[in-house]
ZAFI-45309 format. One record per residue (C-alpha): x, y, z. Coordinates in steps of 0.25 Angstrom, whole numbers, padded with zeros to 4 digits, always signed. Layout:
BEGIN
XYZ ...
END
This chain:
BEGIN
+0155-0050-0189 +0158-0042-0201 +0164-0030-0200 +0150-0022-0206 +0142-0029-0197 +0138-0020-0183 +0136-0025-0169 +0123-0022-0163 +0132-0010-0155 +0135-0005-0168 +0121-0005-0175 +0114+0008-0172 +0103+0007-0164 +0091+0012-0168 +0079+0013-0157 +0071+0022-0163 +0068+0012-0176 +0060+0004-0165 +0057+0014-0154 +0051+0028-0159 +0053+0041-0153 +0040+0044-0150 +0036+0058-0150 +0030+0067-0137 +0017+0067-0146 +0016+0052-0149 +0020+0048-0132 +0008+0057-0128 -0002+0051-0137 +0002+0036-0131 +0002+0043-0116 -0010+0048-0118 -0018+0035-0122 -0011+0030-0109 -0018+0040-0101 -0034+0034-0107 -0039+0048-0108 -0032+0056-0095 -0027+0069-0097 -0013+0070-0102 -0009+0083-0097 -0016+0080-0083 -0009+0064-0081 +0005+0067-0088 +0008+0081-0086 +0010+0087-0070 +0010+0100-0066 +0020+0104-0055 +0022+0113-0045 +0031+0122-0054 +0019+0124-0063 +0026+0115-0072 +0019+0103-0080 +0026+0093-0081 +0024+0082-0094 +0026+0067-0093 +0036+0066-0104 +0048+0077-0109 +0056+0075-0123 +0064+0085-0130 +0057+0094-0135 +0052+0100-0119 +0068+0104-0119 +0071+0109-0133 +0068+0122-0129 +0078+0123-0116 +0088+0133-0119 +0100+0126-0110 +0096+0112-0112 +0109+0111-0119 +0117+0117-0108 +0128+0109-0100 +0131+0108-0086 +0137+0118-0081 +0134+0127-0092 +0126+0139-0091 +0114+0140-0086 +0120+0129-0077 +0104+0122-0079 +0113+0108-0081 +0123+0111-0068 +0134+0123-0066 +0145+0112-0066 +0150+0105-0079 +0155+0092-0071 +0145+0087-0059 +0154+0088-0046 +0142+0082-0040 +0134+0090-0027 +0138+0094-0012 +0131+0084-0002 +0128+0095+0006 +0119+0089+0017 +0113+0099+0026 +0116+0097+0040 +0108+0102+0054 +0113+0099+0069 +0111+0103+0081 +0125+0111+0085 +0136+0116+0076 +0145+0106+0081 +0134+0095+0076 +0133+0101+0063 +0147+0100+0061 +0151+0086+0066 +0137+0082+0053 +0145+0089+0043 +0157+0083+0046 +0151+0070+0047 +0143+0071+0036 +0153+0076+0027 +0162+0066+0029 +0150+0057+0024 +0147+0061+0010 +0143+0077+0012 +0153+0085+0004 +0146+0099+0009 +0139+0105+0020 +0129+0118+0022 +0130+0127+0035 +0117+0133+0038 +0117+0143+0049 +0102+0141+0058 +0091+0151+0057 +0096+0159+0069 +0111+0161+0063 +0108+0163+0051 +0097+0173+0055 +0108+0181+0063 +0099+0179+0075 +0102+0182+0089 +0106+0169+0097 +0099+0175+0110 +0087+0176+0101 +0087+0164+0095 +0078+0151+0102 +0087+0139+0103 +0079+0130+0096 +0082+0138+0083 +0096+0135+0082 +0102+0124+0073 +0089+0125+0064 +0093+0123+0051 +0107+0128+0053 +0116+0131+0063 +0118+0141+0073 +0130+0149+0069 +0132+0160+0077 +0146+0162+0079 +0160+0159+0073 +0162+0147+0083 +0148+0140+0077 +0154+0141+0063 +0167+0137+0065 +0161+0125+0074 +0152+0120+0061 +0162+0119+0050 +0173+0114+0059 +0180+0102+0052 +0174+0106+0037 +0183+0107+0027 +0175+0120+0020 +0186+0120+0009 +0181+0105+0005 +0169+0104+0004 +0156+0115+0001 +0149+0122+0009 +0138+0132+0012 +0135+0140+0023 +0121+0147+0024 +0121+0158+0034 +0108+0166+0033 +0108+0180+0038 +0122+0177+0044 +0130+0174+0030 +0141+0186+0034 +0146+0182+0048 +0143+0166+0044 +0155+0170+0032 +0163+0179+0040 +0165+0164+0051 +0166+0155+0038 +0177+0165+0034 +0184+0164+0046 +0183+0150+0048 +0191+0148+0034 +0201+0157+0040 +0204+0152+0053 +0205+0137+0046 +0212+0143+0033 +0200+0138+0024 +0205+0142+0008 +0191+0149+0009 +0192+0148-0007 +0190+0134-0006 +0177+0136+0000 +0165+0130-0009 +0150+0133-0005 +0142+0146+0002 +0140+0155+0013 +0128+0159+0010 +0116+0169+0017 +0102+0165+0015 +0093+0174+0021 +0082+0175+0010 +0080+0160+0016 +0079+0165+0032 +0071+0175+0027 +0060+0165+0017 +0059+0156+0028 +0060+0165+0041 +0052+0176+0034 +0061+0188+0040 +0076+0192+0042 +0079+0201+0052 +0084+0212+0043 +0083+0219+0030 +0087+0209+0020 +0097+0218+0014 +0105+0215+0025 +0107+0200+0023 +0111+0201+0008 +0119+0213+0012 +0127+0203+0020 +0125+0191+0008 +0131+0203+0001 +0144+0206+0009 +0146+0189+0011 +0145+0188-0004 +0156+0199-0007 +0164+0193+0005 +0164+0180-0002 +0167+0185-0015 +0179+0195-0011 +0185+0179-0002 +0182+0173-0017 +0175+0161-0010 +0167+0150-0017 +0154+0152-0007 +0141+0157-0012 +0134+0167-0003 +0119+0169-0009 +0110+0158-0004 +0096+0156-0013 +0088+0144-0006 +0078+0140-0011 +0076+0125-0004 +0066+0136+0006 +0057+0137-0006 +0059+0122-0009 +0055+0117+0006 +0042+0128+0006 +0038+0120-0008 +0043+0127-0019 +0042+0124-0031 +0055+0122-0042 +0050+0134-0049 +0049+0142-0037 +0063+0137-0034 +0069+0144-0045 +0062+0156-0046 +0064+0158-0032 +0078+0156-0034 +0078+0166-0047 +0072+0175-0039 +0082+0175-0026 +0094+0174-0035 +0091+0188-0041 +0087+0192-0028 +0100+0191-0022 +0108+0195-0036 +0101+0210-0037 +0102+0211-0020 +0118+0206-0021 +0121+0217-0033 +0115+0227-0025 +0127+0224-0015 +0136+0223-0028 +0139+0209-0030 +0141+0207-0044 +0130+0197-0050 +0142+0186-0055 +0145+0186-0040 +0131+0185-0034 +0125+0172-0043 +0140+0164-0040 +0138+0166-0025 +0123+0161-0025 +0122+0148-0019 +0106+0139-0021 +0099+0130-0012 +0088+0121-0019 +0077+0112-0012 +0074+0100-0020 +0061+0093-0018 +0055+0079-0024 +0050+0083-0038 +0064+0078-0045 +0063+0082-0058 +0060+0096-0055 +0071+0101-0044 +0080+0095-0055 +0075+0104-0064 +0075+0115-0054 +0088+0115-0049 +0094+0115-0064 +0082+0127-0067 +0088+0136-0055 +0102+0133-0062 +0098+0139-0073 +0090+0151-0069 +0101+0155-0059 +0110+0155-0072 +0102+0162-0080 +0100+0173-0066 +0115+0174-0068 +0116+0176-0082 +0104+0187-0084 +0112+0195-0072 +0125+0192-0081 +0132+0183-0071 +0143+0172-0077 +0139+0159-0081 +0150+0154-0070 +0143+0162-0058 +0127+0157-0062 +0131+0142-0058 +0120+0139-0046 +0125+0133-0034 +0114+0125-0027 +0113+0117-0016 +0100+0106-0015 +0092+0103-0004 +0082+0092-0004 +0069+0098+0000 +0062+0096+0014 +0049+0102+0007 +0046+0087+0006 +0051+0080+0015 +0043+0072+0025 +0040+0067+0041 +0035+0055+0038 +0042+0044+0031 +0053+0052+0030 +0062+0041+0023 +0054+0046+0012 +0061+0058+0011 +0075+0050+0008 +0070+0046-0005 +0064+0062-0007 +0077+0069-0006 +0085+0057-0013 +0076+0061-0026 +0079+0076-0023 +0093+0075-0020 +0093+0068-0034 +0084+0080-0040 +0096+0090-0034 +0107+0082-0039 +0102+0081-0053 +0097+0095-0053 +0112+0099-0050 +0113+0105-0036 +0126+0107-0031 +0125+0102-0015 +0113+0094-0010 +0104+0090+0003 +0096+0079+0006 +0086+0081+0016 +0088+0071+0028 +0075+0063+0027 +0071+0066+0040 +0073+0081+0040 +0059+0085+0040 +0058+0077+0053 +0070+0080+0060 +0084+0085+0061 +0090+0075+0053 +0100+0064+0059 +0114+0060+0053 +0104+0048+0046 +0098+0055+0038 +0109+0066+0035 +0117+0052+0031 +0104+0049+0023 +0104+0062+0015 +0118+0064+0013 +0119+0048+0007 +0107+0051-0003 +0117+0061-0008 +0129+0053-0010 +0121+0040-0015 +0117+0050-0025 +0130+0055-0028 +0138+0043-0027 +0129+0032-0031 +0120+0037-0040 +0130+0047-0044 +0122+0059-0047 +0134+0068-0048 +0139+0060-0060 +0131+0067-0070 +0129+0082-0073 +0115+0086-0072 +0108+0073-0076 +0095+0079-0078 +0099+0086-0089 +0092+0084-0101 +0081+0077-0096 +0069+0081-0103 +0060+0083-0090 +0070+0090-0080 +0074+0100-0093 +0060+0106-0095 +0057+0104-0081 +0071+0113-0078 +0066+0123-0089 +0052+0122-0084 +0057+0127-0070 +0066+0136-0075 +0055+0144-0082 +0046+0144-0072 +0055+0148-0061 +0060+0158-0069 +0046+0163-0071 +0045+0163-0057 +0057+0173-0053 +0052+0183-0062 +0038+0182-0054 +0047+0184-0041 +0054+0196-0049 +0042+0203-0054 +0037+0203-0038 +0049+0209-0034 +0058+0197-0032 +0062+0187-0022 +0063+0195-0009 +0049+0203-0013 +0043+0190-0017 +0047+0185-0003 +0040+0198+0005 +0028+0195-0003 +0027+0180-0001 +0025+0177-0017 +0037+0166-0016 +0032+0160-0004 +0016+0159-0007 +0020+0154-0020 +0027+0142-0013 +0019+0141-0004 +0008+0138-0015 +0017+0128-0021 +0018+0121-0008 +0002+0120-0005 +0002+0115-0019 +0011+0104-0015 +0004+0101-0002 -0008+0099-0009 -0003+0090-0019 +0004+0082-0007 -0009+0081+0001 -0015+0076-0010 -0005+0068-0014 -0003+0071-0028 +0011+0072-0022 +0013+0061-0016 +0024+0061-0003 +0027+0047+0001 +0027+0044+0015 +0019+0055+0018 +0007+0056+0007 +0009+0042+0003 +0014+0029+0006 +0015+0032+0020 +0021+0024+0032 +0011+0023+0042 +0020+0015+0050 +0031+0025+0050 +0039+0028+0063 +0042+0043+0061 +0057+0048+0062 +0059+0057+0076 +0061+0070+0076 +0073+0079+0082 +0072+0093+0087 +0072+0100+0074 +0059+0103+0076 +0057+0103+0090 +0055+0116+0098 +0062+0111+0109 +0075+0110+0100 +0086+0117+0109 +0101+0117+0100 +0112+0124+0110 +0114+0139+0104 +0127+0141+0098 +0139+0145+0108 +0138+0160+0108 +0149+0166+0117 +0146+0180+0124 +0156+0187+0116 +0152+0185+0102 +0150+0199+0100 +0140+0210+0102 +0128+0212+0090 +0128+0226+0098 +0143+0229+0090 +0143+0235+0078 +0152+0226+0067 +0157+0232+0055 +0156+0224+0042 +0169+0221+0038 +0174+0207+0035 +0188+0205+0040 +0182+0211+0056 +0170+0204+0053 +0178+0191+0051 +0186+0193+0065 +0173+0197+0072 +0165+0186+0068 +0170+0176+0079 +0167+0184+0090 +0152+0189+0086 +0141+0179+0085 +0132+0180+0071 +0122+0186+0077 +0129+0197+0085 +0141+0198+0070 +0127+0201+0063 +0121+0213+0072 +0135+0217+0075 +0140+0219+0060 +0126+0222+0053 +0124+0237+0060 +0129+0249+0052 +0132+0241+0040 +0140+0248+0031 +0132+0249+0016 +0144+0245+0007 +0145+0232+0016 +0127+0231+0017 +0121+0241+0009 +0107+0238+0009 +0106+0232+0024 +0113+0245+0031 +0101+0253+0035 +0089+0240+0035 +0096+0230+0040 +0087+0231+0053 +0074+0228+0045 +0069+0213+0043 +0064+0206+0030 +0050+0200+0028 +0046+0189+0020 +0035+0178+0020 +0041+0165+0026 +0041+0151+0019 +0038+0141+0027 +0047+0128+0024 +0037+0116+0022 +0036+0102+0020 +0025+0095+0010 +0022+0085+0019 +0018+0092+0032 +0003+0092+0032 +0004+0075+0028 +0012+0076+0040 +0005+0085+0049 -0007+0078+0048 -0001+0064+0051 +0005+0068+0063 -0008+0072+0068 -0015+0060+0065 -0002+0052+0070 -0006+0050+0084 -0006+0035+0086 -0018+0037+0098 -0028+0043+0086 -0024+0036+0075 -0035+0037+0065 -0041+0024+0058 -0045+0026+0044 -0053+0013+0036 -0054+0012+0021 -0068+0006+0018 -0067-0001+0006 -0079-0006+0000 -0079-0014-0011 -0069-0022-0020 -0058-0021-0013 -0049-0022-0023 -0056-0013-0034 -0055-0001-0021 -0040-0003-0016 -0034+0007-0023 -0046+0017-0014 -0042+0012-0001 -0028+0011-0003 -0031+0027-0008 -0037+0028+0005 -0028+0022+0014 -0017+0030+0009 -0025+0042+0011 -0024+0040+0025 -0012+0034+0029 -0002+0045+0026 -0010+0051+0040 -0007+0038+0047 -0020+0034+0048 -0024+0019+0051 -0031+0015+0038 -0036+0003+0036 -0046-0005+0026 -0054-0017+0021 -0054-0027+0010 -0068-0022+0007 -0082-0021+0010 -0093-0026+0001 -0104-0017+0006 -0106-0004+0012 -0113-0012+0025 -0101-0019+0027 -0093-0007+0026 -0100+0002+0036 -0102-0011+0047 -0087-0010+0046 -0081+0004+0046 -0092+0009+0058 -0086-0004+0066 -0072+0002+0063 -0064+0013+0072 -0059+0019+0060 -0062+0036+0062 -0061+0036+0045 -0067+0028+0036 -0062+0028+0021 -0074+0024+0012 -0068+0016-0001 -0073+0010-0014 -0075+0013-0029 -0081+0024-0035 -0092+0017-0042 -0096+0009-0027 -0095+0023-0020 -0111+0029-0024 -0117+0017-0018 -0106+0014-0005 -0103+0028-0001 -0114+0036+0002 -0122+0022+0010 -0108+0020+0016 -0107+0036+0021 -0120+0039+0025 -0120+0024+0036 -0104+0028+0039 -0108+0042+0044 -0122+0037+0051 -0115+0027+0059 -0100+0035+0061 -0101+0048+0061 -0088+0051+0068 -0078+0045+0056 -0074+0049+0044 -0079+0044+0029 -0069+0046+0019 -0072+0040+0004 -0061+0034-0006 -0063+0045-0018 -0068+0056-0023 -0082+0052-0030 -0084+0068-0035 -0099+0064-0040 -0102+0057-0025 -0095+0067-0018 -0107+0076-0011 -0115+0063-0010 -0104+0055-0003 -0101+0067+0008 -0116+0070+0010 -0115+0055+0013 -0105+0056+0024 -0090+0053+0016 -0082+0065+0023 -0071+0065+0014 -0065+0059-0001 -0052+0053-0001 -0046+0053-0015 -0033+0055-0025 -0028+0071-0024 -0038+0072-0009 -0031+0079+0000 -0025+0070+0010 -0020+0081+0021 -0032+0088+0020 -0041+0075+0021 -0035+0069+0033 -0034+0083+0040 -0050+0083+0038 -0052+0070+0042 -0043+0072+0057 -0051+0086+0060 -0064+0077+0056 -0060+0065+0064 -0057+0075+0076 -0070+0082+0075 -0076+0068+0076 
END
């Protein structure tokens, strides 16, 4: 080979000579003469629950107008992630039990099997502050657990090694006693409490959404998240105190966009409430700690989770906060919005796709939802099941490699941009009604997510969303998981052990920290709390002194599930005794009319109804000498539009002579025939985008009538 001669490495390649760039212009010309006449805008563009329409295609020029695009990871605004090098996330899988002794031996366990991290969340009782003598026994351990006194907290981190790995604690109403035992404890075991990664945090805006009341005024709980943030300042440890959750909003339906101005809205809620108790602003955004629901649209909480980076940055930077102290910490929580009773399996492959859509959208711990959870209390199978979809995706399909993969993709960049304006566009509407709290009282927060979940509904039940094992490609045959006591009245846990001398809520305690600290394994949380919240002195509470005695009032938000009137209303037509027989008709070629009955049997059989059908009839004659021999309560008229003038209305009119107490149902929705088809006895129309929830629920209340 001579030495001017080039290898074909060498030679420069040049595709575009034979493959053309084509332009955006020149692609939607061709994809429209794919489309033989159909709408462009109405086939290949989608509007979304954001308000956002998304197109089919995305190029350069949808981001040339993105101020950060050029940003680098860990660079403000932090939009590409707050560290330069990916150190990967927490697998911090969320655990319940039965007893704190329970709780402690699955933490340990578990985190001897892959878990690097772990959450302690006090129940609704203890974190309430409530009486133990006026708490039901069934309450305790739900969603948490009950600690009440020193004992109970040592008892559930006993064998952790806090120093080691991260952590966080979310105490409630109780965040200042719950700090004063986790101060102790690090004492008494000579715990380097600098060492100490994760939060302590004091979430009653999350009692209160859900609960709709707190027993006191609400400047009495952030006077307390107050003094436990200055506390955890003046110790210089590395725990955040201010809790913003927004997986509440997530799990009642929300929207991403709704996400993100809910959380712009709460964060400069508890920045103006937190400078009024003279914390500096630097001080309050680096102790702000984030939980995120993440639901099944993967794309978009990609987008979402970067958008709320950089809207909390930019939060920071307009109240003059340094760049280092407007990094987000987030925690993700795969939603149970979606999760579903029947073929629950379903839901492994929902939170894998999720857990991926946290990952990449850069959260910093993580928890998959056991599969069974909307079912039961889950068992150490499905805990193994969701904590090993974490580390498949960590150590096998190594997603903590790469530093914010996402970035630069055409799609999630205008989608993050997308959300980004619109849910800024949506705090400021929060702000111009007041703010958040206001916002609250007034229900505007909660109405507007409950009209983005009824829109959800809707598009379930007519399964324009489609929700696999539940909406379609149901197992009839399935043999449903058993349930456990979570949801059982008759659920009876052992109340924590309360000795009869842990203190009196008739003393009065003074508020200082270092008697605090020696009183606080003699008093139970309930009795600390009475005890040390009378005559509060103003420069330790100076808005909660003199109102402390009033409640706070809000609208509850209901925690709801999408599937649950699919699931409601095939566990009332699940009784084995009274299973109802539904028969396809099919008159006609048979294969010319399959994709009809196929349509029709699937409309059924996600209610577990016995469907069944023929090869076809010829005539009208034979099909009615058939179907009125039948015991079927439901008979399911099917054949082509152009057959259905001349078979439908001889067919009806015989059907409901001869059987008036069962039910006709036509395959379609012929709109020209429609008055004459009913007139002739066709109760209802089955078709693409009918309601299928709304249908079958006529159809049982008809066939009970009958």
């Amino acid at each position: 080979m001579s030495n001017t001669e080039k290898t074909g490495f060498e030679k420069e390649l040049k595709l575009n000579k034979y493959f053309p760039y084509p332009s955006y212009e020149e692609w939607k010309i061709e994809a429209e003469k794919l489309l033989k006449g159909a709408s462009f805008d109405k086939v290949l563009k989608t509007d979304t629950y954001e308000g956002i329409t998304l197109n089919a295609i995305y190029n350069e020029l949808d981001i040339q107008n993105i101020p950060y695009i050029d940003g680098l990871p860990g660079s403000f605004p932090f939009t590409r992630g707050t560290s330069v090098t990916d150190k990967g996330w927490a697998i911090q899988q969320e655990i319940e039990a039965g007893s704190i002794t329970e709780w402690n031996e699955m933490v340990l366990h578990d985190l001897n099997r892959g878990q690097n991290s772990f959450r302690l969340k006090l129940d609704k009782p203890s974190s309430m502050g409530k009486k133990i003598s006026e708490v039901k026994e069934k309450h305790f351990y739900k969603h948490g657990l009950p600690i009440y006194n020193y004992s109970d907290f040592k008892a559930a981190i006993k064998g952790i090694c806090l120093e080691s790995i991260s952590f966080d604690i979310e105490a409630g109403c109780s965040i200042y006693p719950i700090y004063l035992m986790l101060y102790k404890a690090c004492k008494e075991n000579n715990i380097d409490m600098s060492k100490l990664n994760g939060s302590i945090t004091g979430d009653f805006l999350k009692i209160l959404i859900r609960k709709g009341e707190l027993r006191h005024d609400l400047n009495l709980y952030l006077d307390e998240l107050a003094l436990v943030t200055k506390l955890v300042i003046e110790h210089k440890l590395n725990l955040k105190t201010i809790l913003i959750d927004l997986s509440i909003f997530n799990n009642s339906g929300s929207s991403t966009v709704e996400d993100i101005g809910i959380m712009a809205a709460a964060v400069a809620f508890y920045v103006e409430e937190m400078r009024k108790r003279r914390i500096i602003v630097d001080d309050i955004f680096a102790k702000m700690t984030f939980i995120f629901g993440v639901s099944n649209n993967m794309f978009m909480e990609i987008a979402k989770l970067r958008a709320a980076r950089f809207v909390f940055a930019k939060l920071a930077e307009a109240y003059g906060v340094k760049a280092e102290n407007a990094r987000m910490r987030m925690h993700a929580r795969t939603s149970s919005y979606n999760k579903t009773i029947f073929d629950p399996w379903v839901n492994i492959l929902r939170t894998t796709t999720e857990a991926f859509s946290a990952i990449l959208g850069g959260c910093d711990s993580l928890h998959v939802t056991p599969y069974d959870c909307a079912i039961k209390n889950p068992d150490d199978f499905s805990r193994r099941i969701a904590r090993n979809q974490q580390l498949v995706l960590q150590e096998e399909a190594h997603l903590s490699a790469v530093q914010d993969p996402a970035g630069g993709s055409y799609y999630v960049e205008t989608l993050t941009s997308m959300i980004i304006q619109k849910g800024w566009e949506y705090f400021l509407a929060i702000e111009d009604r007041d703010g958040f709290i206001e916002c609250l009282r007034d229900a505007t927060i909660q109405n507007r997510i409950s009209k983005t979940h009824e829109n959800r509904v809707k598009n379930a039940e007519t399964r324009k969303d489609v929700i696999v094992g539940t909406s379609t490609f149901v197992n009839t045959q399935e043999k449903r998981l058993e349930s456990n006591p979570r949801h059982c009245e008759e659920r009876s846990n052992p109340k924590p052990t309360l000795p009869e001398s842990m203190g009196n809520h008739d003393d009065e305690i003074p508020r200082d920290f270092e008697s605090n600290l020696d009183l606080i394994d003699k008093y139970s949380i309930d009795n600390f709390l009475v005890a040390s919240r009378k005559n509060l002195p103003s420069y330790i509470c100076p808005f909660a002194s003199m109102v402390h005695g009033e409640g706070t009032y809000v609208y509850k938000m209901k925690k709801r599930r999408l599937t649950e009137s699919y699931e409601n209303l095939r566990e009332a037509s699940d009784d084995p005794n009274t299973k109802i027989e539904v028969f396809v008709s099919n008159i006609g070629k048979t294969v010319k009319n399959k994709p009809r009955v196929d349509f029709a049997i699937s409309f059924f059989e996600p209610f577990d109804f016995i469907c069944k059908t023929n090869e076809g009839f010829e005539n009208v004659n034979d099909a009615l000498e058939s179907v009125l021999k039948m015991e079927a309560r439901v008979i399911v008229l099917s054949s082509t539009d152009d057959l259905y003038p001349e078979v439908v209305p001889e067919f009806a009119r015989i059907f409901k002579e001869k059987a008036p107490d069962k039910i006709l149902v036509l395959a379609g929705y012929p709109k020209e025939h429609i008055e004459a088809f009913t007139e002739a006895g066709v109760d209802y129309f089955i078709y693409m985008r009918a309601n299928l929830v709304t249908t079958i629920r006529d159809i049982l209340m008809k066939l009970e009538e009958k």
